[in-house]
C-alpha positions, 0 to 999 in steps of 0.5 A, a space after each residue: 580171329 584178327 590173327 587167324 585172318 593174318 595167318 590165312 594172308 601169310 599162308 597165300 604170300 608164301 605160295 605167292 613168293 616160294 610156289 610153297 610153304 603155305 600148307 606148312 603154316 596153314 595146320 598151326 594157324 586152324 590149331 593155334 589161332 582159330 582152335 580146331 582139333 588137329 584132325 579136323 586141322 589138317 583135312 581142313 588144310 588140305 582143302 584151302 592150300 589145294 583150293 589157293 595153289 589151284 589158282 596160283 597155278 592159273 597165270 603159269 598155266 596161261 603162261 605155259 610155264 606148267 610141264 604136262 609131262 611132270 604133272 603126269 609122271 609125279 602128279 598121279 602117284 602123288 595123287 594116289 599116294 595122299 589118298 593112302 596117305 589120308 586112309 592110314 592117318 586114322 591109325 595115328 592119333 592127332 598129336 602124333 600126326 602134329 609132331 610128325 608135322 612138326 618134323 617135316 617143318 625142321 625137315 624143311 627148314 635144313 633144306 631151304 637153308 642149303 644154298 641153290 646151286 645155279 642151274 642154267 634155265 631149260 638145263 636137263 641135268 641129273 634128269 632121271 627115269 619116270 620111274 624115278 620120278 613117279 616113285 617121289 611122287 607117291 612117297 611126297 603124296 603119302 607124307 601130304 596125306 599123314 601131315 596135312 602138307 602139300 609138299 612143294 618144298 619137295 616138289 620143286 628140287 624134285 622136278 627141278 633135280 629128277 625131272 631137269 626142269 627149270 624153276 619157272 617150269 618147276 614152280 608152276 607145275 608145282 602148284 598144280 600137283 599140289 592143288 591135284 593132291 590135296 584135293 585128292 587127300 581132302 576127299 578121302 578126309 571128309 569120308 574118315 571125319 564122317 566116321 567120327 561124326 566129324 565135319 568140316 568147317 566149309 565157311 572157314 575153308 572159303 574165307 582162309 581160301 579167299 584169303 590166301 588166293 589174295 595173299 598169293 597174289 600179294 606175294 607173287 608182286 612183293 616176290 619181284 623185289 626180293 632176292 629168293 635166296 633171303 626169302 628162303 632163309 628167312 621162312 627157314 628160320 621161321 619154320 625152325 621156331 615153329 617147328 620147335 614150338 609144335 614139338 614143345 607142344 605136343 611131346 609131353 602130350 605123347 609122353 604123359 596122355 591124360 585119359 580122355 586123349 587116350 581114350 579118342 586114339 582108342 577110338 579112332 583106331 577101332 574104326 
């Protein structure tokens, strides 16, 4: 469990650095380190990112770096959408679910590779309607609730490009949407397991939780010394070589199921 334990730290460092990327490894690490079933891996996700961002959005909060006005407009589609997001999941089996995860990781990876084009701090370029805005937000909260992941990869150029925020504003904000929608996409999680005679894992849900709010604090420290731009590539090119991994895992599962993983799909979509 050594590993695992690691892996929660890292999942906290990289919200703690970037204000995202710790539910992009949270799902490998309940899959590949500890061994839970790709289901119970990404509702148990939803929980311990939703329950670390909660208090790394905290300090902006005291800060006033969190834009009300944002977290209503993106934040309560995003919430409704993760909800819908976390009902259609039980149509998908939980390899597909993986390699839609996996997708998103490459996704995400192409993004945070870009350069970021400096902005000045409280510029209001590219501002748009909320409609706009509120539209990203259900479409992000829908793939949180497919997938498992928080989205603040796309969160945060959102705000920053939809919304004009600066990226203080931006990251701080970012937090708490997630935290709201993850939360929202865990409850309706818990009801679909249920379905199943499935359960989450509470204790571990409380220790990668305890875990990754002390990495995330580690990671905001470290954070100050490093240039965003090297974080960036640098978590890019580990999304790459994970992403590729889940794909290699996972593609021959959906190419040739064996009986028993057809069978649970069967099930799971009767339901």
């Amino acid at each position: 469990m050594i590993f695992a334990w690691i892996g929660a730290a890292l999942i906290g460092i990289s919200l703690g650095l970037l204000g995202s990327g710790g539910s992009i490894l949270t799902v490998p690490v309940l899959v590949y380190l500890v061994g839970e079933p790709e289901k119970l891996a990404i509702a148990e996700s939803l929980a311990i990112v939703g329950g670390i961002s909660l208090f790394g959005a905290i300090p902006y909060a005291l800060k006033k770096q969190i834009d009300w006005r944002s977290v209503l407009w993106f934040g309560i589609p995003g919430v409704l959408g993760t909800y819908g997001g976390a009902a259609l999941s039980v149509f998908l089996s939980g390899v597909v679910q993986l390699m839609l995860f996996a997708t998103v990781m490459l996704v995400a990876a192409v993004m945070m590779f870009r350069p970021t084009k400096a902005s000045p701090e409280g510029s209001a370029a590219h501002k748009r309607s909320p409609v706009k805005i509120a539209l990203e937000g259900l479409s992000v909260g829908v793939l949180t609730g497919l997938v498992g992941v928080g989205g603040g990869f796309l969160i945060i150029p959102a705000l920053v490009l939809l919304g004009g925020l600066p990226m203080g504003l931006a990251v701080g904000t970012s937090l708490l949407i997630i935290a709201a929608k993850s939360f929202a996409g865990f409850y309706k999680y818990v009801h679909v397991l249920a379905e199943h005679d499935l359960s989450v894992n509470w204790g571990l849900i409380g220790l990668f939780t305890i875990i990754g709010i002390a990495g995330s604090f580690l990671g905001a420290r470290v954070g100050k010394n490093i240039s965003n731009d090297s974080l960036k590539r640098g978590f890019a090119g580990f999304l790459v070589v994970m992403g590729a991994y889940v794909l290699a895992t996972n593609v021959p599962k959906v190419l040739h199921p064996t009986p028993v993983a057809e069978a649970r799909h069967s099930v799971s979509t009767t339901h």
